[in-house]
C-alpha positions as CSV (number, residue, x, y, z in Angstrom):
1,X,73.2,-79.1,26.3
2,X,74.7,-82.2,27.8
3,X,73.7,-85.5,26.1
4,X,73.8,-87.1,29.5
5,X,70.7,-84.5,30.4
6,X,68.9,-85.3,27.1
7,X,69.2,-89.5,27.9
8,X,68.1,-89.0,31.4
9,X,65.4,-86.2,30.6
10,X,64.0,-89.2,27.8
11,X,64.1,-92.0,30.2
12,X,62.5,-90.3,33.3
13,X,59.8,-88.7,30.7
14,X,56.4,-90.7,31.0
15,X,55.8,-89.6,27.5
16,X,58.8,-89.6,25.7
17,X,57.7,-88.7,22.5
18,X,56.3,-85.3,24.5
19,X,59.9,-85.0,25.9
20,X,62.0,-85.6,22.6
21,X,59.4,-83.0,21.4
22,X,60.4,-80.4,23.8
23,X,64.2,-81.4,23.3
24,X,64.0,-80.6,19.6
25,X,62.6,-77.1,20.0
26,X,65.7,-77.0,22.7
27,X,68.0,-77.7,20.2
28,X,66.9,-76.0,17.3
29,X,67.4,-72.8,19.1
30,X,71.6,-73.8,19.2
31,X,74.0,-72.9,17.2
32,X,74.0,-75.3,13.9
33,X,77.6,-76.3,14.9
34,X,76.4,-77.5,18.0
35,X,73.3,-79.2,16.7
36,X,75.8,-81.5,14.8
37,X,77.7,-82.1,17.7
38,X,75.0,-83.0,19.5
39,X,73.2,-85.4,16.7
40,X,76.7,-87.3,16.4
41,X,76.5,-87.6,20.3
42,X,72.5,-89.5,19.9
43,X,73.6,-91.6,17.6
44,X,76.3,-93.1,19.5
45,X,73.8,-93.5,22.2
46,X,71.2,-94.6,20.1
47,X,73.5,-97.3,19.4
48,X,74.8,-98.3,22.8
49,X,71.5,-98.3,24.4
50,X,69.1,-101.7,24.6
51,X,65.9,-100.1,25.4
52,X,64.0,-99.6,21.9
53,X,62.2,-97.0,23.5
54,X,64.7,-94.5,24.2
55,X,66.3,-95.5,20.5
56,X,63.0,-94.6,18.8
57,X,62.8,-91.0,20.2
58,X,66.3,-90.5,20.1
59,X,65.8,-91.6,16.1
60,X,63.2,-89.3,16.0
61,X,65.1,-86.4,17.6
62,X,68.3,-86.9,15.0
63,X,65.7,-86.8,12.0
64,X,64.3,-84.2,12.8
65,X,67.4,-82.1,13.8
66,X,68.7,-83.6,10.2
67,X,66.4,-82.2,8.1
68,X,68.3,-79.1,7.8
């Protein structure tokens, strides 16, 4: 799954929190190697990015994808 997909699937989303939701289930379905991959991708986004909406779901998303 390409981050660039994930950011633009989280800002076009009208509920984001809905969206991250479905992105986790995505996710937790990859390999575990790429799960890290792809939570060490967020968090370079989360800190790029100036919108403290997307960095809250995106937050929420590496959590959640770091709890195992």
């Amino acid at each position: 799954m390409e981050i660039k997909n994930i950011i633009t699937r989280l800002k076009q989303a009208d509920y984001k929190y809905s969206e991250a939701r479905r992105i986790k289930e995505e996710l937790k379905r990859r390999p575990l190697s790429e799960q890290f991959e792809i939570v060490s991708k967020l968090r370079e986004e989360s800190r790029k990015s100036d919108n403290s909406d997307i960095i809250d779901v995106i937050n929420d998303i590496i959590n959640d994808l770091d709890k195992k």
